[in-house]
C-alpha positions in Angstrom: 122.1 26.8 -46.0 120.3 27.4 -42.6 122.1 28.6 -39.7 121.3 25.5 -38.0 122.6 23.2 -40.7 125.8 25.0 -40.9 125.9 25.5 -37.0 126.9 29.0 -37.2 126.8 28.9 -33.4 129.3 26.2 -33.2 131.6 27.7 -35.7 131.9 31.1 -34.3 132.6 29.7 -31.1 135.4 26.9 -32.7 136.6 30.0 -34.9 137.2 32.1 -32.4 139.2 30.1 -30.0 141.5 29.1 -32.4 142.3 32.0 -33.7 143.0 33.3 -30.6 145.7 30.7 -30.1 146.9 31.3 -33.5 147.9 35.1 -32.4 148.7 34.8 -28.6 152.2 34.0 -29.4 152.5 36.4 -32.1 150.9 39.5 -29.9 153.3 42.1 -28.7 155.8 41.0 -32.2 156.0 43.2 -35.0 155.6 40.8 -38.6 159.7 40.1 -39.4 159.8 39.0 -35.7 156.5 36.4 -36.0 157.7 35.7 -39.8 161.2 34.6 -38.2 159.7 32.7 -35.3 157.0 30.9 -38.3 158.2 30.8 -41.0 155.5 31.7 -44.2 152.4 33.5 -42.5 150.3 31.3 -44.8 152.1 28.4 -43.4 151.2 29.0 -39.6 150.9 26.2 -37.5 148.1 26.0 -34.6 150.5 25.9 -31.2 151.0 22.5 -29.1 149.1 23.2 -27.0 146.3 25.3 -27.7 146.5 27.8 -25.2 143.8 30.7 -25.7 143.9 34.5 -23.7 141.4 36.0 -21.8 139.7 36.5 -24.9 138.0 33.5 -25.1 137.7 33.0 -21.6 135.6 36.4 -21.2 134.0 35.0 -24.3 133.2 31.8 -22.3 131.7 34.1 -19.3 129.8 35.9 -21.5 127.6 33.1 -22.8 127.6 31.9 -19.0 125.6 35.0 -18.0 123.6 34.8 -21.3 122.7 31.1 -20.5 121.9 32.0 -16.9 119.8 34.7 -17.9 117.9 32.7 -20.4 116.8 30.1 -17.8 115.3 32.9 -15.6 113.1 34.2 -18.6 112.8 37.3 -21.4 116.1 39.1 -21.4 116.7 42.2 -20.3 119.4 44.6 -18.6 119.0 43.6 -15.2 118.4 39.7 -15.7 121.5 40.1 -17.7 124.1 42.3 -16.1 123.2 40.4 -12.8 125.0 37.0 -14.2 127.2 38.3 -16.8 129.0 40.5 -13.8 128.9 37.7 -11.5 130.8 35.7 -14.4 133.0 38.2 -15.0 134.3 38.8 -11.4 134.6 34.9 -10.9 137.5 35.2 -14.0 138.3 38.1 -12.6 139.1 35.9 -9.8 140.2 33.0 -11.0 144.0 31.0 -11.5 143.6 30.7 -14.6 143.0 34.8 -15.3 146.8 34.7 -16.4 147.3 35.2 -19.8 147.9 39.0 -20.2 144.5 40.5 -19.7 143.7 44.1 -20.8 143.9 46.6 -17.8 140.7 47.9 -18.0 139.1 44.4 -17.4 141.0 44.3 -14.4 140.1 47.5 -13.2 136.6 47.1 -13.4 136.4 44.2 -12.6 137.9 44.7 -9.7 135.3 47.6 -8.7 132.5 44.9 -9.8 133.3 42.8 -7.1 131.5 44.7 -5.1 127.7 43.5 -5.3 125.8 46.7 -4.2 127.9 49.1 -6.4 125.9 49.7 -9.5 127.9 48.3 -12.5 127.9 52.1 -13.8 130.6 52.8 -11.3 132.9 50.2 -11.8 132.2 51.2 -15.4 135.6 52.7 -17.5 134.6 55.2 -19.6 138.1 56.5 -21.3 138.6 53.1 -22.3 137.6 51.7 -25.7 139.8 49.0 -25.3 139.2 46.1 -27.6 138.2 43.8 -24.4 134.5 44.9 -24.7 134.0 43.5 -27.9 136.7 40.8 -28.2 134.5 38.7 -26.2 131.1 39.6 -27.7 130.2 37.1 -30.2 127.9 35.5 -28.3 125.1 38.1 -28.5 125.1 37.5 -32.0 124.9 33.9 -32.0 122.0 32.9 -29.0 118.8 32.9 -31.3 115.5 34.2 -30.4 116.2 37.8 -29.8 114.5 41.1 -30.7 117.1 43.7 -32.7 116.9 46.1 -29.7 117.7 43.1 -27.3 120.6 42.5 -29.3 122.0 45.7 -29.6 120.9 46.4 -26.0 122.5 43.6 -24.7 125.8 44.3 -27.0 126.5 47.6 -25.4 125.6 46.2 -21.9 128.1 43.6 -21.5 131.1 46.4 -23.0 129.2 49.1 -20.8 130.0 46.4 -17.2 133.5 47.0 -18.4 134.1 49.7 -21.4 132.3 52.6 -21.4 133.4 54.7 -24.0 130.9 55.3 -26.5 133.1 53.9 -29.2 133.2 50.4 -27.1 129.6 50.4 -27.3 129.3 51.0 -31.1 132.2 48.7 -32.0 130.7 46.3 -29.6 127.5 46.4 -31.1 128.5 46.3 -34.8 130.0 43.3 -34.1 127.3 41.2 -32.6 126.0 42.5 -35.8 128.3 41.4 -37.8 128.5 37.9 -36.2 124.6 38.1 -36.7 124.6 38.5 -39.9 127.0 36.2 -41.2 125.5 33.7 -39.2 122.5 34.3 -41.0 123.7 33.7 -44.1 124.5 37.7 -45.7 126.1 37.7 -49.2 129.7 38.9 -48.0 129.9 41.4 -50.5 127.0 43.4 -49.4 128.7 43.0 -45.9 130.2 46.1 -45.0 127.1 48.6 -46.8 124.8 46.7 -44.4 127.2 47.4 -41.7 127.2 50.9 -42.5 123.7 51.5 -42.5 123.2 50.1 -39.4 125.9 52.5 -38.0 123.7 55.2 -39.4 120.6 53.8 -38.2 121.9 54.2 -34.6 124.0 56.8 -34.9 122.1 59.0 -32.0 119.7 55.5 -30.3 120.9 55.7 -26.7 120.1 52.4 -25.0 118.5 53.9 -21.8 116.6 51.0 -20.9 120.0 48.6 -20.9 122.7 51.8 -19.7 120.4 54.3 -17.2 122.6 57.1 -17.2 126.0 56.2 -17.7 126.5 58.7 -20.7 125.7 61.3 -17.6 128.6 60.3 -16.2 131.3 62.3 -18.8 132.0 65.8 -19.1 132.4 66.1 -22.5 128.5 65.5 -23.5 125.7 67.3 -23.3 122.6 64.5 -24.3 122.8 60.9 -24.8 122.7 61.2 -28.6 125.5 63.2 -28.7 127.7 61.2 -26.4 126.4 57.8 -28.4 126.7 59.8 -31.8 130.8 59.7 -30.9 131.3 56.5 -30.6 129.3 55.4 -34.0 131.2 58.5 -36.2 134.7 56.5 -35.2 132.9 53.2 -36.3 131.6 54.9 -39.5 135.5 56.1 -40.1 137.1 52.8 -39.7 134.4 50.9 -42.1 135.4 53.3 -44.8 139.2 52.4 -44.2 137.9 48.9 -44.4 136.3 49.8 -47.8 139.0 51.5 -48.5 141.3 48.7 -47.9 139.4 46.1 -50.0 139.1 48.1 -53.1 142.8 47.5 -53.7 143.2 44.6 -51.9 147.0 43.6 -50.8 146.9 40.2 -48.9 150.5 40.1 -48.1 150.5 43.3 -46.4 150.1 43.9 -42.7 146.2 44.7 -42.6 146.9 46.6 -39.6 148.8 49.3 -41.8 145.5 50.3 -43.1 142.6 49.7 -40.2 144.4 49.8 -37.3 146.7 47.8 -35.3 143.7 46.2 -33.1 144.1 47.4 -29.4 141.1 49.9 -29.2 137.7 48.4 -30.5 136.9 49.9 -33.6 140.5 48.7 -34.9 140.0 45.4 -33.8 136.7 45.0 -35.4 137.9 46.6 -38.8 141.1 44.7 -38.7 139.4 41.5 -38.1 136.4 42.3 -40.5 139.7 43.1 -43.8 141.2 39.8 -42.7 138.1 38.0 -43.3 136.7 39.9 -46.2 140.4 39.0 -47.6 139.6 35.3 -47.5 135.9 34.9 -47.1 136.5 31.4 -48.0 139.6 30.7 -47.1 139.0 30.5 -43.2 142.4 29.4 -42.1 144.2 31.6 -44.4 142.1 34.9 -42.9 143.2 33.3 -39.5 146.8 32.7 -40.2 146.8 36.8 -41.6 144.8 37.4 -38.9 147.7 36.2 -36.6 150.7 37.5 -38.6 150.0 41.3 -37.7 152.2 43.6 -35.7 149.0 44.5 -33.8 147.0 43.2 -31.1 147.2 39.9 -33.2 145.0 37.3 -30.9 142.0 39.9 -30.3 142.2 40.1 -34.0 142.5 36.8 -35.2 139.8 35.6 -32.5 137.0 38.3 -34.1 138.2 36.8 -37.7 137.5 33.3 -36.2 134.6 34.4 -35.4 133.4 36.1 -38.2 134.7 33.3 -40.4 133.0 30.4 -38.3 129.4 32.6 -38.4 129.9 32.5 -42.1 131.1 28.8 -43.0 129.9 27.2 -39.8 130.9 24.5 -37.9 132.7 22.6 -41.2 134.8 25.3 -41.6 137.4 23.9 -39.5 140.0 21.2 -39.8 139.1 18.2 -37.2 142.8 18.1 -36.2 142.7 22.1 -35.2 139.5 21.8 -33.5 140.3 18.7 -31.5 143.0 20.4 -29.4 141.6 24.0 -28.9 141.6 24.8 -25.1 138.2 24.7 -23.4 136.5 22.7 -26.6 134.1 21.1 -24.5 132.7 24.3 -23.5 132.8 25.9 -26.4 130.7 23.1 -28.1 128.4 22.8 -25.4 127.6 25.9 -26.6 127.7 26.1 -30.0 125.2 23.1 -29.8 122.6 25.2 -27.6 122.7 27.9 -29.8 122.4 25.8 -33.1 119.4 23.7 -31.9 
């Protein structure tokens, strides 16, 4: 099947959203408290409402900046960080900006705001938070794009907020991972192809899309070395994820063995077990997605999205995706990326 005849696009996007509605009432639980509040974790309802965090609504800026910068031409770093900020600080600014956003968003966000600061100021680069790539999905989704605009334009978007080199990585492997499930990868080869990607870039500093931020730590002395960091921690939690799946324990907390999901690489190897768990059983990896004494909608919302790439659009019950918060949006976009 064709990533267009699934819609990939759509499904990531759908995926997601609803997992990150699944989890935001679970977040900040540990499992007997969600299990007492739901009952069966394979059981889990969707909530009534909906409600999503500000991961899918830095998500939702994200592909704004990407679709604004499409209209103006070829993408690159400037054409894209000059929307994708400008998106970023209007959430930044907006009511709705009320659903427990990560600190480091707010921080630099905060220092965006100014237009003729460049973005590598207002840049965090202790953090490797999980919010640069809860909200990344869409760079592996919009079709057309060169590997090294992809990747490039990965680490960018975590860079305007995140940049620590393991943001970067994590960010980047997993647009790649969205990428390549959308494109139709045997999940079984998955996390080898993951891998060698990780070693393929282990010491490619994106100069052209970050200038000099790696300049800006103490602790480095070249680009490859302070780039090399952040892909050695990705390369550590896809062996735990390897680990993890070679005796595989489904009623387990996943976090117990990739992390519990609030710095990047965690999230992303969290996320990527709870799929790999049930690569065709999207709502189940959702639901144990969601049941997780972790960071449980930033987790759930990467296996939504992971799951979505890889089913598409059908892989999702009419009755969930009717109700999801912002669905208009998110299919308005999942249909421009599927055509």
């Amino acid at each position: 099947m064709t990533t267009t005849t699934k819609r990939a696009a759509t499904g990531a996007l759908i995926g997601l959203a609803l997992g990150d509605a699944l989890g935001f009432p679970t977040e900040f639980n540990d499992v007997p408290s969600i299990l007492a509040k739901t009952g069966p974790w394979r059981e889990m309802k969707l909530p009534r409402p909906a409600i999503v965090t500000d991961d899918t609504q830095m998500t939702l800026a994200l592909a704004r900046g990407i679709r604004t910068a499409a209209e103006r031409g070829r993408v690159g770093p400037l054409r894209l960080a000059r929307p994708v900020r400008e998106e970023f600080v209007d959430w930044y600014h907006s009511p709705e900006n009320n659903r427990a956003p990560g600190r480091t968003c707010l921080t630099a966000c905060r220092l965006l705001d100014h237009p003729d600061r460049d973005w590598r100021e207002a840049s965090q680069l202790g953090s490797k938070g999980c919010g640069a790539n809860m909200r990344v999905a869409p760079v592996g989704l919009v079709p057309g794009w060169t590997e090294e605009e992809r990747a490039g334009a990965a680490q960018l978007q975590s860079a305007l907020t995140h940049g620590h080199p393991t943001a970067l990585a994590a960010s980047d492997l997993t647009a790649r991972t969205v990428y390549l499930l959308a494109r139709g990868i045997e999940v079984t080869g998955l996390v080898g192809q993951l891998r060698s990607y990780a070693l393929e870039n282990r010491t490619r500093y994106h100069e052209r899309w970050l200038g000099d931020l790696w300049t800006r730590t103490s602790s480095d002395t070249s680009a490859e070395s302070f780039i090399a960091r952040g892909w050695d921690e990705c390369l550590g939690v896809l062996d735990r994820v390897a680990a993890a799946l070679r005796t595989p324990s489904p009623e387990t907390d996943p976090c117990l063995t990739t992390g519990d999901g609030w710095i990047a690489e965690e999230a992303f190897a969290t996320a990527l077990q709870c799929f790999l768990l049930f690569p065709d059983e999207p709502l189940t990896a959702l639901r144990r997605a969601a049941c997780t004494a972790g960071d449980s909608d930033s987790i759930a919302c990467l296996a939504g999205a992971f799951a979505g790439a890889h089913l598409g659009a059908d892989a999702w019950p009419s009755e969930w995706e009717g109700r999801i918060e912002y669905r208009d949006e998110l299919l308005a976009f999942g249909t421009l990326w599927d055509a």
